[in-house]
PDB file with one MODEL, atoms N, CA, C and O in Angstrom:
MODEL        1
ATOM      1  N   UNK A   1      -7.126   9.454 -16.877  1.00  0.00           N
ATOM      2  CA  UNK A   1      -7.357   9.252 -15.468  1.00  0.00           C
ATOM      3  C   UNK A   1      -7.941  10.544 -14.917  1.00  0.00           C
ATOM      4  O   UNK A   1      -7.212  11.534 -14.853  1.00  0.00           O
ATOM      5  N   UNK A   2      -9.194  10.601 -14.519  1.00  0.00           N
ATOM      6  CA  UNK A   2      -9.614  11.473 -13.952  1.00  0.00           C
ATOM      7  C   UNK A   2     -10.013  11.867 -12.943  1.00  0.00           C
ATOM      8  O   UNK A   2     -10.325  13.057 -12.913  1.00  0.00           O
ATOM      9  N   UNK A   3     -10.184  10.992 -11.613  1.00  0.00           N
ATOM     10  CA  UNK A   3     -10.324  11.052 -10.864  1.00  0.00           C
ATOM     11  C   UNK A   3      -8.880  10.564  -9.797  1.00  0.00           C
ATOM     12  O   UNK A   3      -8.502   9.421 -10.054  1.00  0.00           O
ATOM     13  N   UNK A   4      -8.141  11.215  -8.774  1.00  0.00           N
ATOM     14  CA  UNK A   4      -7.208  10.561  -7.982  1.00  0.00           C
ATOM     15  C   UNK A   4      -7.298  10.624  -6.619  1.00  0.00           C
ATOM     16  O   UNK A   4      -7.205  11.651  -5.946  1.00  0.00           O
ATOM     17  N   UNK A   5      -7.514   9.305  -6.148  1.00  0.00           N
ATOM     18  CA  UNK A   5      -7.742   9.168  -5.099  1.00  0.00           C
ATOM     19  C   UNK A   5      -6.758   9.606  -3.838  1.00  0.00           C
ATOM     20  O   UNK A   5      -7.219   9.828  -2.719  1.00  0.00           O
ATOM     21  N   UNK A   6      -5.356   9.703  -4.151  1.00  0.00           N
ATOM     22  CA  UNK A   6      -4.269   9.919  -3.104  1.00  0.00           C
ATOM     23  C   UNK A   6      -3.866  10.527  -4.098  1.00  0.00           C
ATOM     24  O   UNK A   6      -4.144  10.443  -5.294  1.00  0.00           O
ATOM     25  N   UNK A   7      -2.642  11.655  -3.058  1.00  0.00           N
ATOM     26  CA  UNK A   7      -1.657  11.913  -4.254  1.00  0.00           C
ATOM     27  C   UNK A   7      -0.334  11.529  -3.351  1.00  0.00           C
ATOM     28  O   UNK A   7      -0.386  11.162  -2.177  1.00  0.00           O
ATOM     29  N   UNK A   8       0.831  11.684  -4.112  1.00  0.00           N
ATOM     30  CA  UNK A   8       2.226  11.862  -3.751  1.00  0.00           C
ATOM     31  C   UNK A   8       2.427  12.445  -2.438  1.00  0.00           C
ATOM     32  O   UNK A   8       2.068  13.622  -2.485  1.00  0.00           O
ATOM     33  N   UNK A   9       2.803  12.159  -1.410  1.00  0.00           N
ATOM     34  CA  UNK A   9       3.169  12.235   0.193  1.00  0.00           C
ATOM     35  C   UNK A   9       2.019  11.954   1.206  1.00  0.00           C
ATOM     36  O   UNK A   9       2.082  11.820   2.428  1.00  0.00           O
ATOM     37  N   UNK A  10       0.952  11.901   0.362  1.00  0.00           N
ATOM     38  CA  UNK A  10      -0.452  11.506   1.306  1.00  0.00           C
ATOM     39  C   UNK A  10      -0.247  10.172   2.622  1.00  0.00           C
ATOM     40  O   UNK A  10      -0.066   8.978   2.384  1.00  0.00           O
ATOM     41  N   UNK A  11      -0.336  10.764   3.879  1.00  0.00           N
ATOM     42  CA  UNK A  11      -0.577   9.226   4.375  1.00  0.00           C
ATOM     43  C   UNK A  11      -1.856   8.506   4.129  1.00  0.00           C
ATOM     44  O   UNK A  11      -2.953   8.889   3.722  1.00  0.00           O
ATOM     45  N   UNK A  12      -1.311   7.157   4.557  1.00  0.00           N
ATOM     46  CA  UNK A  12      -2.004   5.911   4.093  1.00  0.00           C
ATOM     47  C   UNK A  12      -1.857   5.000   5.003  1.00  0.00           C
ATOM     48  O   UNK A  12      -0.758   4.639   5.425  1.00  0.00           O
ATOM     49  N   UNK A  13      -2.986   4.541   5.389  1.00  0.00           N
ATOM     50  CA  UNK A  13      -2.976   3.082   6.133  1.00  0.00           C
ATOM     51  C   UNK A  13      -3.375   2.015   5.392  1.00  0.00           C
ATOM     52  O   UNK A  13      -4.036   2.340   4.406  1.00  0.00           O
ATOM     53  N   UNK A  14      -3.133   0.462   5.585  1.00  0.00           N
ATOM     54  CA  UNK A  14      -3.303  -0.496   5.011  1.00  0.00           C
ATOM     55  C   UNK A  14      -5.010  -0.902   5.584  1.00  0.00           C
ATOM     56  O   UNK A  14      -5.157  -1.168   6.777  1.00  0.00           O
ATOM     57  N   UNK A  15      -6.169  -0.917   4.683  1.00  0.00           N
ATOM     58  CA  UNK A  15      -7.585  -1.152   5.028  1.00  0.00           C
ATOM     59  C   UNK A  15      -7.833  -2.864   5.198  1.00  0.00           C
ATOM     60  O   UNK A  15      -8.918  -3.304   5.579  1.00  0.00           O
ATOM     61  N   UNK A  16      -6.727  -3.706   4.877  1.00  0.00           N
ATOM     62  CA  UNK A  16      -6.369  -4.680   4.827  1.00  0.00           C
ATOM     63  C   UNK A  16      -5.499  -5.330   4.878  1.00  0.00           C
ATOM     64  O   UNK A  16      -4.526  -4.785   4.358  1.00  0.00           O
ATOM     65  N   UNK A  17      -5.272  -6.411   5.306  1.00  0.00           N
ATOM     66  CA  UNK A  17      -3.682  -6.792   5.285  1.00  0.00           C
ATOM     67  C   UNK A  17      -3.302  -7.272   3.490  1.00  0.00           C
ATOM     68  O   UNK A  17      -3.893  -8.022   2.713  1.00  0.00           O
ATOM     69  N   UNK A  18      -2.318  -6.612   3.382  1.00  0.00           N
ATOM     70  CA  UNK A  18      -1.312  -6.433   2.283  1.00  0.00           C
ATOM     71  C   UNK A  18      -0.824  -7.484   1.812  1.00  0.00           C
ATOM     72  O   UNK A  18       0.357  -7.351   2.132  1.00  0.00           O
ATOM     73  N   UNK A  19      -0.922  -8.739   1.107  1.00  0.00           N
ATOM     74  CA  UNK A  19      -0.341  -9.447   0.760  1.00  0.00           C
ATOM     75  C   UNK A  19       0.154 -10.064  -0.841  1.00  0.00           C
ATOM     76  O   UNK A  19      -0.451 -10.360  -1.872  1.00  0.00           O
ATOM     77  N   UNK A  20       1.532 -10.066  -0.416  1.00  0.00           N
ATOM     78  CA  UNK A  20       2.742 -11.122  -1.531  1.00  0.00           C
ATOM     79  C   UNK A  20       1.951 -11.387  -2.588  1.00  0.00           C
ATOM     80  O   UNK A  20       0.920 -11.939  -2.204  1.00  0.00           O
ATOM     81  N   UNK A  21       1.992 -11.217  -3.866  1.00  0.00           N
ATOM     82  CA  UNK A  21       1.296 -11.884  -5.066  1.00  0.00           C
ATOM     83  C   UNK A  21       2.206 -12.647  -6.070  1.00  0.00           C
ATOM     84  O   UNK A  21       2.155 -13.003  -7.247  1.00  0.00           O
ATOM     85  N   UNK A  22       3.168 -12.727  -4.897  1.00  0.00           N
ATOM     86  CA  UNK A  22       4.661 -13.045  -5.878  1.00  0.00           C
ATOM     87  C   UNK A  22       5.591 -12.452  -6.773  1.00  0.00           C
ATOM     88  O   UNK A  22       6.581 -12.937  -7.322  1.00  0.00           O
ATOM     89  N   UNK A  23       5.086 -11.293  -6.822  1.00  0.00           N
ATOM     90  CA  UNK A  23       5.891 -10.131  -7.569  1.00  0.00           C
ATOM     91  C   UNK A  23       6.602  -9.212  -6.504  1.00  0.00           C
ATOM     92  O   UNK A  23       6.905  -8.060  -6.811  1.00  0.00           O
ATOM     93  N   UNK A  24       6.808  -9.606  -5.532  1.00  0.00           N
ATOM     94  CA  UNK A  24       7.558  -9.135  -4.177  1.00  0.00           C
ATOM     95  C   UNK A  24       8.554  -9.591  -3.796  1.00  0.00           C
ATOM     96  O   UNK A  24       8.618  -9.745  -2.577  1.00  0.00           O
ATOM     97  N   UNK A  25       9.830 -10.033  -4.677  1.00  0.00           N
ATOM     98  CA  UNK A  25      10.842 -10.548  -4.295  1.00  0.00           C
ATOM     99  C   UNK A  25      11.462 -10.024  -2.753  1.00  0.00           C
ATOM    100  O   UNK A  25      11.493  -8.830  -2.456  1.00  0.00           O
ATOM    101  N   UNK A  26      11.918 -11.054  -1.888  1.00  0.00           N
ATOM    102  CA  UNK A  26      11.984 -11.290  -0.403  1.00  0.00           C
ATOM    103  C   UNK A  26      11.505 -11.204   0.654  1.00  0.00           C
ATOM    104  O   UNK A  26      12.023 -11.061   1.761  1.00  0.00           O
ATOM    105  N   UNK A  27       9.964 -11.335   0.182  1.00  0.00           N
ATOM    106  CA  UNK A  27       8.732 -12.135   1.514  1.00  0.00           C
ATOM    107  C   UNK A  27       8.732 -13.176   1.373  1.00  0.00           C
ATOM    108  O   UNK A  27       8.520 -13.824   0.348  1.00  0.00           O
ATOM    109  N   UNK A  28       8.977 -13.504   2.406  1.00  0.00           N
ATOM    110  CA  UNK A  28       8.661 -14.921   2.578  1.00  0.00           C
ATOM    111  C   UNK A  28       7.194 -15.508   2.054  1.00  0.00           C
ATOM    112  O   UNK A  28       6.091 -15.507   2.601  1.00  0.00           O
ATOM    113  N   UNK A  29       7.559 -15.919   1.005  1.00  0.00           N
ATOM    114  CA  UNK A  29       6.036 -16.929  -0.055  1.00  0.00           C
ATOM    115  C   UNK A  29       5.194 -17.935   1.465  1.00  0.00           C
ATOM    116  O   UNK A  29       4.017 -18.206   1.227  1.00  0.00           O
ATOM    117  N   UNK A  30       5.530 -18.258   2.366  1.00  0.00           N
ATOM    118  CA  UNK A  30       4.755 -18.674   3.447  1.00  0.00           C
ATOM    119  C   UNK A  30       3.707 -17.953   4.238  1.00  0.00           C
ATOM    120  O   UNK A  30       2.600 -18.227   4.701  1.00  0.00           O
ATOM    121  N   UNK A  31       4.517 -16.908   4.204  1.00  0.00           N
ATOM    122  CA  UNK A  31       3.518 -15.565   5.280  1.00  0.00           C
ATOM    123  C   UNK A  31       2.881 -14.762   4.465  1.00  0.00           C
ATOM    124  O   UNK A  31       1.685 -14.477   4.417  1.00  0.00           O
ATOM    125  N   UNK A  32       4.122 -14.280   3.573  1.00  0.00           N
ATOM    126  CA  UNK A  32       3.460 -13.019   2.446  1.00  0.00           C
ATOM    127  C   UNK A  32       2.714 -11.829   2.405  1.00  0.00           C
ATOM    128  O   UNK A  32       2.132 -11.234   1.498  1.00  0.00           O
ATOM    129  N   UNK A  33       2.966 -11.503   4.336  1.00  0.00           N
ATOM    130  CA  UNK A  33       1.922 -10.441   4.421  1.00  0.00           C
ATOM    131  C   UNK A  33       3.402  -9.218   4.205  1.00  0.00           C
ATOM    132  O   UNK A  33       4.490  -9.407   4.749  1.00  0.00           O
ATOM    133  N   UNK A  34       3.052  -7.902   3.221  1.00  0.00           N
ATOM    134  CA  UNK A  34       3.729  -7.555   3.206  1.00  0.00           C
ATOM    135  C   UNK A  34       3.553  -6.321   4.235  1.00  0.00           C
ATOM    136  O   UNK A  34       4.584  -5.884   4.747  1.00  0.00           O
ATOM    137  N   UNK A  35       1.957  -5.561   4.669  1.00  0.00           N
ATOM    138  CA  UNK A  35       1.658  -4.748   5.390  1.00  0.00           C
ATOM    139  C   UNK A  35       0.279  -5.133   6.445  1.00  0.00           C
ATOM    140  O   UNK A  35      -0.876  -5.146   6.019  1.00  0.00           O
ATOM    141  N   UNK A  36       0.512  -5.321   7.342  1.00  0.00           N
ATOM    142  CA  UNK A  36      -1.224  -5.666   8.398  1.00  0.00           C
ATOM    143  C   UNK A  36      -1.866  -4.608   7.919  1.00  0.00           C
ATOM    144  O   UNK A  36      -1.608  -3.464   7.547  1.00  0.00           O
ATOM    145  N   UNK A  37      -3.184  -5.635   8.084  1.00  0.00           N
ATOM    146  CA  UNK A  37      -4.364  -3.872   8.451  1.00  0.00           C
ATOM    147  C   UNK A  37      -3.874  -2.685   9.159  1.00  0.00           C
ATOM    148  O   UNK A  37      -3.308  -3.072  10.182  1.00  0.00           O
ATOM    149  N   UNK A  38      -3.847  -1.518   9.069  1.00  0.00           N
ATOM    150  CA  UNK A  38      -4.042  -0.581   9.923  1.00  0.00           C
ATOM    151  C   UNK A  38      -2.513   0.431  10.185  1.00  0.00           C
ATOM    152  O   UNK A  38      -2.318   1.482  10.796  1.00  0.00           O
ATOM    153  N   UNK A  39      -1.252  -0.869   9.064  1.00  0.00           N
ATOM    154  CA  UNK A  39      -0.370  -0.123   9.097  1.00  0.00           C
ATOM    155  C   UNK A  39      -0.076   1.127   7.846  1.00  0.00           C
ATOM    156  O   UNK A  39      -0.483   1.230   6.689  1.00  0.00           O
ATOM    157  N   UNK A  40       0.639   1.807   8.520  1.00  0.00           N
ATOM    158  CA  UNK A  40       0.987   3.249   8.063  1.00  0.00           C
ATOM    159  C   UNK A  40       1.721   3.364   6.754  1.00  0.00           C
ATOM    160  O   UNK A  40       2.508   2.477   6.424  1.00  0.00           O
ATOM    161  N   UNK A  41       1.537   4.248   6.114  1.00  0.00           N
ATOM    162  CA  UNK A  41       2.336   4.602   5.121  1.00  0.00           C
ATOM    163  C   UNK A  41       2.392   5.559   4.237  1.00  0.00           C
ATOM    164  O   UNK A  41       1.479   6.368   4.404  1.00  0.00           O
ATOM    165  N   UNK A  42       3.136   5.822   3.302  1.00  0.00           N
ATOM    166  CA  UNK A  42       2.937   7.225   2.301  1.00  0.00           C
ATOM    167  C   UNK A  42       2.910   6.484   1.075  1.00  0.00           C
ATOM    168  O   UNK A  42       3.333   5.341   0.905  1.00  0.00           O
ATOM    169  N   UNK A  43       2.160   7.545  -0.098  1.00  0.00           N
ATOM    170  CA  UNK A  43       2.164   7.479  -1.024  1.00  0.00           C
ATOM    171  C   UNK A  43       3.249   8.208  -2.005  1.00  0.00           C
ATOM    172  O   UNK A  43       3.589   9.367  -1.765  1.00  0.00           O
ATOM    173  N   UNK A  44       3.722   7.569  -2.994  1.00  0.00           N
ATOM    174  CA  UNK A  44       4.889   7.962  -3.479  1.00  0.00           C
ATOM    175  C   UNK A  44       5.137   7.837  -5.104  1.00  0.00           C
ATOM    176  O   UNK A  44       6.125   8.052  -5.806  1.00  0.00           O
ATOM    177  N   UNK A  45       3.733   7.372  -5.398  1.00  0.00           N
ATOM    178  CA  UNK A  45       4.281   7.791  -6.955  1.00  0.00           C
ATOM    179  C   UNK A  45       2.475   6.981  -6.964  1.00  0.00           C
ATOM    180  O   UNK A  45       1.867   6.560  -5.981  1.00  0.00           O
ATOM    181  N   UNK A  46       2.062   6.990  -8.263  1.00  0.00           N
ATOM    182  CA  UNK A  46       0.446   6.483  -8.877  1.00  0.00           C
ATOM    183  C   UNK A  46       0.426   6.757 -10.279  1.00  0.00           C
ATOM    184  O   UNK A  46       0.943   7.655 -10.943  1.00  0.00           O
ATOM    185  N   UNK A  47      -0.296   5.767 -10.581  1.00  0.00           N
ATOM    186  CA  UNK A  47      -0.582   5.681 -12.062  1.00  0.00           C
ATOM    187  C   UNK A  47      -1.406   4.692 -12.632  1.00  0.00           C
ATOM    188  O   UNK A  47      -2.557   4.947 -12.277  1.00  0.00           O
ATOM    189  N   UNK A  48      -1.379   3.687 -13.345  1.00  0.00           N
ATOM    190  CA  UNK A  48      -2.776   3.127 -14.237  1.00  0.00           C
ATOM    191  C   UNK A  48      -2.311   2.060 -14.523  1.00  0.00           C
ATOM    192  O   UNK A  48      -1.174   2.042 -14.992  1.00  0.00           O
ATOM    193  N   UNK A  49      -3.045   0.811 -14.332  1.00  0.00           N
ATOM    194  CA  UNK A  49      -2.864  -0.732 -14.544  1.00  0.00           C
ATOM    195  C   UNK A  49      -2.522  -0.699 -16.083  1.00  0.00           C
ATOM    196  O   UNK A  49      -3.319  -0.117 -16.819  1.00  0.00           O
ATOM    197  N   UNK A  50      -1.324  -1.319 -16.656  1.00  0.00           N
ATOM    198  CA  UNK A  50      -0.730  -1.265 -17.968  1.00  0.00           C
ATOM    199  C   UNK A  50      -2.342  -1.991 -18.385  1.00  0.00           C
ATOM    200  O   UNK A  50      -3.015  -1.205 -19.052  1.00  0.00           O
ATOM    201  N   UNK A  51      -2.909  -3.087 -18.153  1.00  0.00           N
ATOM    202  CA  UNK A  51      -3.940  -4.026 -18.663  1.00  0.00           C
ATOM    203  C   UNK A  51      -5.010  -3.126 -19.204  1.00  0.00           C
ATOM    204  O   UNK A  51      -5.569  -3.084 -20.300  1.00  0.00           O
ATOM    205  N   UNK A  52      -5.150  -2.269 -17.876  1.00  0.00           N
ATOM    206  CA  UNK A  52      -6.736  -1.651 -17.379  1.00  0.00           C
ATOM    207  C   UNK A  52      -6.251  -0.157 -17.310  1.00  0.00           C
ATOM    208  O   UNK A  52      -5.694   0.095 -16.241  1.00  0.00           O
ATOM    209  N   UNK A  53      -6.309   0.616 -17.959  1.00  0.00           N
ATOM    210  CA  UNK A  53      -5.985   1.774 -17.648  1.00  0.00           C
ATOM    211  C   UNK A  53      -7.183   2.444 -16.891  1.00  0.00           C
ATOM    212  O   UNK A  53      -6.732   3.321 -16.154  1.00  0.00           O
ATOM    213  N   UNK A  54      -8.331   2.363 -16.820  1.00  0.00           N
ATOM    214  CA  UNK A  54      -9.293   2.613 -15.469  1.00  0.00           C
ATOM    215  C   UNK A  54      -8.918   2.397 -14.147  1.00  0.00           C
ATOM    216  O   UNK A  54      -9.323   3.096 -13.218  1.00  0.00           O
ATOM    217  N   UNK A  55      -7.961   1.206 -13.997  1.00  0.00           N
ATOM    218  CA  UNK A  55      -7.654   1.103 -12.574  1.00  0.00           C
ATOM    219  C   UNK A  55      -6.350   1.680 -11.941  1.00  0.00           C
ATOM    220  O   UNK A  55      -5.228   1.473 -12.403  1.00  0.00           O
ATOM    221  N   UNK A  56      -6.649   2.498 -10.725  1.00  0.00           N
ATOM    222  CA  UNK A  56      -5.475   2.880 -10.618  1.00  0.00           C
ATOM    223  C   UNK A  56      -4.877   2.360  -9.742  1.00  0.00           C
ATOM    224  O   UNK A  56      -5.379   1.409  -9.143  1.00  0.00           O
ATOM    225  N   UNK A  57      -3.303   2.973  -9.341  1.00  0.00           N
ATOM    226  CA  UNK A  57      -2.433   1.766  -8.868  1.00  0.00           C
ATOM    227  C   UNK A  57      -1.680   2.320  -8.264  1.00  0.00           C
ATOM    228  O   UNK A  57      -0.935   2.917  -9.042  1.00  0.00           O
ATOM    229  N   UNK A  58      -1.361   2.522  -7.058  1.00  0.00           N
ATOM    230  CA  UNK A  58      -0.978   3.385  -6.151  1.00  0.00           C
ATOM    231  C   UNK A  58       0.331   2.508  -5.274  1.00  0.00           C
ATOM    232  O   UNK A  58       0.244   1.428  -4.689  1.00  0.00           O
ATOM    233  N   UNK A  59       1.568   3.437  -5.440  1.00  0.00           N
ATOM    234  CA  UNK A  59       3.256   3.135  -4.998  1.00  0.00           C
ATOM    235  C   UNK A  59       2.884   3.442  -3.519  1.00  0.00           C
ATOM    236  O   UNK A  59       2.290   4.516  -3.418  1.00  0.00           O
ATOM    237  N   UNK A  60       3.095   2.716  -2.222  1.00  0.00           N
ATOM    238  CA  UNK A  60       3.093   2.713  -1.009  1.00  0.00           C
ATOM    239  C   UNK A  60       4.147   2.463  -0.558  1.00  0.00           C
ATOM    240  O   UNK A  60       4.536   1.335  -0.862  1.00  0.00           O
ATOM    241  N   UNK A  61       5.093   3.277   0.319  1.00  0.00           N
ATOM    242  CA  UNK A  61       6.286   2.909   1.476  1.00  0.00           C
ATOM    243  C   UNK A  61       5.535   2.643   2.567  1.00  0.00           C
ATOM    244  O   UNK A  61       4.655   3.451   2.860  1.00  0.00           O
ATOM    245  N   UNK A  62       5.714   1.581   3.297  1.00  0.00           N
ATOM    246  CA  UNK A  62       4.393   1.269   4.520  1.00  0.00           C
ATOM    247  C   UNK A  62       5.745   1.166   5.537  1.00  0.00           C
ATOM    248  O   UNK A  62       6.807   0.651   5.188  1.00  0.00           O
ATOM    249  N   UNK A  63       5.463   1.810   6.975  1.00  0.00           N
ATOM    250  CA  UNK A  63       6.496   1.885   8.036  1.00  0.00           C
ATOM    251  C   UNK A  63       6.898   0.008   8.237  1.00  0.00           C
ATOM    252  O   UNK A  63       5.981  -0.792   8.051  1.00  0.00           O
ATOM    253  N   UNK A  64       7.876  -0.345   8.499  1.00  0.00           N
ATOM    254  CA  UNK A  64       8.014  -1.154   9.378  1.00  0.00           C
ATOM    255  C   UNK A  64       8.954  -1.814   9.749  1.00  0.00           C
ATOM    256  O   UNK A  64       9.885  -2.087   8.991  1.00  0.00           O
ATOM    257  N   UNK A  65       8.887  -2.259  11.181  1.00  0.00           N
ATOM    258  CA  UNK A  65       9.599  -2.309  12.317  1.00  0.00           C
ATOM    259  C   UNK A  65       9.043  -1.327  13.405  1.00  0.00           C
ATOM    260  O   UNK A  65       8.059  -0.600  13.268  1.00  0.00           O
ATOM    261  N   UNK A  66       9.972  -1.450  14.680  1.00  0.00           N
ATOM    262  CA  UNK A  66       9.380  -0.466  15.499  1.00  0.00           C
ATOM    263  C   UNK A  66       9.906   0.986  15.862  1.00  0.00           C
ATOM    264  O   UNK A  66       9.747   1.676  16.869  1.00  0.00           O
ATOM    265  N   UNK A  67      10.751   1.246  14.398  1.00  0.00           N
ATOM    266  CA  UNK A  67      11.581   2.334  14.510  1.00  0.00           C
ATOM    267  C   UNK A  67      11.100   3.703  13.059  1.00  0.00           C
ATOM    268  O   UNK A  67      11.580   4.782  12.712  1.00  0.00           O
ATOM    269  N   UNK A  68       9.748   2.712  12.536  1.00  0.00           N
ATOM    270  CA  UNK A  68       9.096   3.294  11.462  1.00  0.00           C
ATOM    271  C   UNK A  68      10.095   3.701  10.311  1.00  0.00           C
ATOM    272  O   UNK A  68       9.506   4.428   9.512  1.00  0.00           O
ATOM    273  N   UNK A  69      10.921   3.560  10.089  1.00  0.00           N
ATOM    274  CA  UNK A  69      11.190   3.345   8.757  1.00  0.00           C
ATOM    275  C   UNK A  69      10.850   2.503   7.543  1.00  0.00           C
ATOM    276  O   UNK A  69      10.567   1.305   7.562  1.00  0.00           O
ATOM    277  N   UNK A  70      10.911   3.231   6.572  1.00  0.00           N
ATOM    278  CA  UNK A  70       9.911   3.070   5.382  1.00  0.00           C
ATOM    279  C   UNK A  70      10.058   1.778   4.539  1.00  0.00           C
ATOM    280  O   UNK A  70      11.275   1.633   4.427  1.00  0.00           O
ATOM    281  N   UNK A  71       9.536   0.931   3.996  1.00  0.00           N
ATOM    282  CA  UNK A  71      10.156  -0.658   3.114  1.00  0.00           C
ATOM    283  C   UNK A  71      10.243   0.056   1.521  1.00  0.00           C
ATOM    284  O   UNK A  71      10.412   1.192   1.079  1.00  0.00           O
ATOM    285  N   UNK A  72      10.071  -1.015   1.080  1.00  0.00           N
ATOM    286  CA  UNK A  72      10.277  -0.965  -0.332  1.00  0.00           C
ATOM    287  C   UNK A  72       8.880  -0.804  -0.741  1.00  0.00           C
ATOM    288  O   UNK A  72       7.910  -1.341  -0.206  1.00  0.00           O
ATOM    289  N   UNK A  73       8.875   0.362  -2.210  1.00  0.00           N
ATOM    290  CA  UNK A  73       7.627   1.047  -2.855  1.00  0.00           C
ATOM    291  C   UNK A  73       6.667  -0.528  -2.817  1.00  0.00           C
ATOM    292  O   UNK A  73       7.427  -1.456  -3.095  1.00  0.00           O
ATOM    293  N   UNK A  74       5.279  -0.993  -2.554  1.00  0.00           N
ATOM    294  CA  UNK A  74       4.358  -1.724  -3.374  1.00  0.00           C
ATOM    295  C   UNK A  74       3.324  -0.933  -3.604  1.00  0.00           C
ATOM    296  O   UNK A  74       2.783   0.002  -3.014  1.00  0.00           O
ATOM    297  N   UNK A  75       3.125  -1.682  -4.882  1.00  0.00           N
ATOM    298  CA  UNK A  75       1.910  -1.476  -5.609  1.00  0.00           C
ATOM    299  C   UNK A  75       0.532  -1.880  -5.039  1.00  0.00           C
ATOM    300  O   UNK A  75       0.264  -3.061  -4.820  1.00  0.00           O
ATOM    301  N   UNK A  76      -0.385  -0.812  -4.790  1.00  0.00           N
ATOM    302  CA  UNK A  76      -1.681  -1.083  -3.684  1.00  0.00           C
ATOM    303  C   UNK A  76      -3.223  -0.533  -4.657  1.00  0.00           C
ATOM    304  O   UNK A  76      -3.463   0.366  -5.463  1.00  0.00           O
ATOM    305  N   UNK A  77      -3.793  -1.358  -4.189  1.00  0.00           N
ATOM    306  CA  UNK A  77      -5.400  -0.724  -5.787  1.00  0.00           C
ATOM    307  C   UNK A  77      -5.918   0.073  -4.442  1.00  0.00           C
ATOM    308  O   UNK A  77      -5.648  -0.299  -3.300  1.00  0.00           O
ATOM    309  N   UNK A  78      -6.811   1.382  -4.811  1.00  0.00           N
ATOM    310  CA  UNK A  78      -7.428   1.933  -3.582  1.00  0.00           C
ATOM    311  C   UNK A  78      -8.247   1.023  -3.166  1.00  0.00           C
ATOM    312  O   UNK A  78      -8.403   1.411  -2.008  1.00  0.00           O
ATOM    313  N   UNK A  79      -8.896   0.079  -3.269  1.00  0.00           N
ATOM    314  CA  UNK A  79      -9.961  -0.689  -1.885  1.00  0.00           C
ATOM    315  C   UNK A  79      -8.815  -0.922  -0.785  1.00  0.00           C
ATOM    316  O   UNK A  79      -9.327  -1.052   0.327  1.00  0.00           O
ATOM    317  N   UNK A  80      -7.362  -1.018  -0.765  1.00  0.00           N
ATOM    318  CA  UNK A  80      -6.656  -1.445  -0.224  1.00  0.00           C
ATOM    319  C   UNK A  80      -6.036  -0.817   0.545  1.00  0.00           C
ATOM    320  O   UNK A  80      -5.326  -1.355   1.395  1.00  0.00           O
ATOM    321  N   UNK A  81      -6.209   0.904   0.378  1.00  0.00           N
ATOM    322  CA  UNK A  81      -5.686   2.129   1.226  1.00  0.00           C
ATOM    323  C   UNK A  81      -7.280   2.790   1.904  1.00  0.00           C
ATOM    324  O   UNK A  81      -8.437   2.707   1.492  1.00  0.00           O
ATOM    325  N   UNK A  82      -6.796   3.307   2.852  1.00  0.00           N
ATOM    326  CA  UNK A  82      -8.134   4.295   3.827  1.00  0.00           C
ATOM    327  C   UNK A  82      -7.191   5.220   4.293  1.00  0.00           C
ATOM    328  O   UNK A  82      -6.057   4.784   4.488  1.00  0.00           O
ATOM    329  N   UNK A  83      -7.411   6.381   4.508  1.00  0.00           N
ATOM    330  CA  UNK A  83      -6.929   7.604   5.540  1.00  0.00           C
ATOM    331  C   UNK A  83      -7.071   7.622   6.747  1.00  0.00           C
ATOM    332  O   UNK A  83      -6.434   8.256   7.588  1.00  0.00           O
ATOM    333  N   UNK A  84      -8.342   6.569   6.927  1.00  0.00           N
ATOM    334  CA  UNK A  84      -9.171   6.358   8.461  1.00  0.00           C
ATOM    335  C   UNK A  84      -7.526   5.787   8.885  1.00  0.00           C
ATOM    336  O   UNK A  84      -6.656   5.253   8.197  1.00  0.00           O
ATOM    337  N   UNK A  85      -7.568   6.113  10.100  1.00  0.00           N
ATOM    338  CA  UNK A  85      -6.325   5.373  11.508  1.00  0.00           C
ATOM    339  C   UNK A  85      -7.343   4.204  12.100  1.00  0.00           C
ATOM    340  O   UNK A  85      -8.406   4.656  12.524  1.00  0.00           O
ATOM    341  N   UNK A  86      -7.231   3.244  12.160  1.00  0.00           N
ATOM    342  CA  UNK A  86      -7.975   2.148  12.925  1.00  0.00           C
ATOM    343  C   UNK A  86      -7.622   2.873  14.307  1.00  0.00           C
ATOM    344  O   UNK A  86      -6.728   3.664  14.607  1.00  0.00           O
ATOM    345  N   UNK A  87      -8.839   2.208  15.146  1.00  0.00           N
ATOM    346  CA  UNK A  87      -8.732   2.856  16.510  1.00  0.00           C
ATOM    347  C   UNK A  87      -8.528   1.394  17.288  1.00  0.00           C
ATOM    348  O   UNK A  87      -9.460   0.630  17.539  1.00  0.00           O
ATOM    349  N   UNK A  88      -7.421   1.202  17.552  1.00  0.00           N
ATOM    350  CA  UNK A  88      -7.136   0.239  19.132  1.00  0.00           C
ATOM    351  C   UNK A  88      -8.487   0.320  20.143  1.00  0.00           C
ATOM    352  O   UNK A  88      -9.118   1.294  20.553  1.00  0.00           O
ATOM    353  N   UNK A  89      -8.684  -1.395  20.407  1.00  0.00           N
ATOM    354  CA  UNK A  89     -10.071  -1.461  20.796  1.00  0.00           C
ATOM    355  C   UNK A  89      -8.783  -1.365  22.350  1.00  0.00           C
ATOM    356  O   UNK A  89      -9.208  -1.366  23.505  1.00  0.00           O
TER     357      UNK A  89
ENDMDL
END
């Protein structure tokens, strides 16, 4: 792996909304969004698709609620993280 896109404590926003692939035990399989676009988070651990070792695969705590505390680590591919803050139209 030679190139890394985030490292360990980096914030992170969601460039997309985040969703359930079923390997997310307790989202609701109806909604399945686990993070909206634009929400916040840190990076907390990264490493390499067991399949694909080219792709990397990045551990996200994303805030939520309205008291910003952190959820449970998911697994996010970078098209799926930005540094950009969306700007409220």
């Amino acid at each position: 792996m030679e190139k890394i896109q985030y490292e360990v404590g980096d914030m992170v926003f969601a460039a997309e909304d985040i969703l359930n692939d079923g390997g997310m035990p307790g989202i609701d399989e109806e909604e399945g969004l686990i993070a909206a676009a634009g929400t916040r988070g840190v990076v907390v651990h990264f490493g390499v698709a067991e399949m694909d070792e080219t792709q990397e695969i990045y551990l996200v705590q994303f805030e939520n609620g309205p008291d910003g505390n952190l959820g449970n680590p998911v697994g996010c591919l970078p098209e799926e993280l930005t540094q950009e803050e969306a700007i409220s139209a």
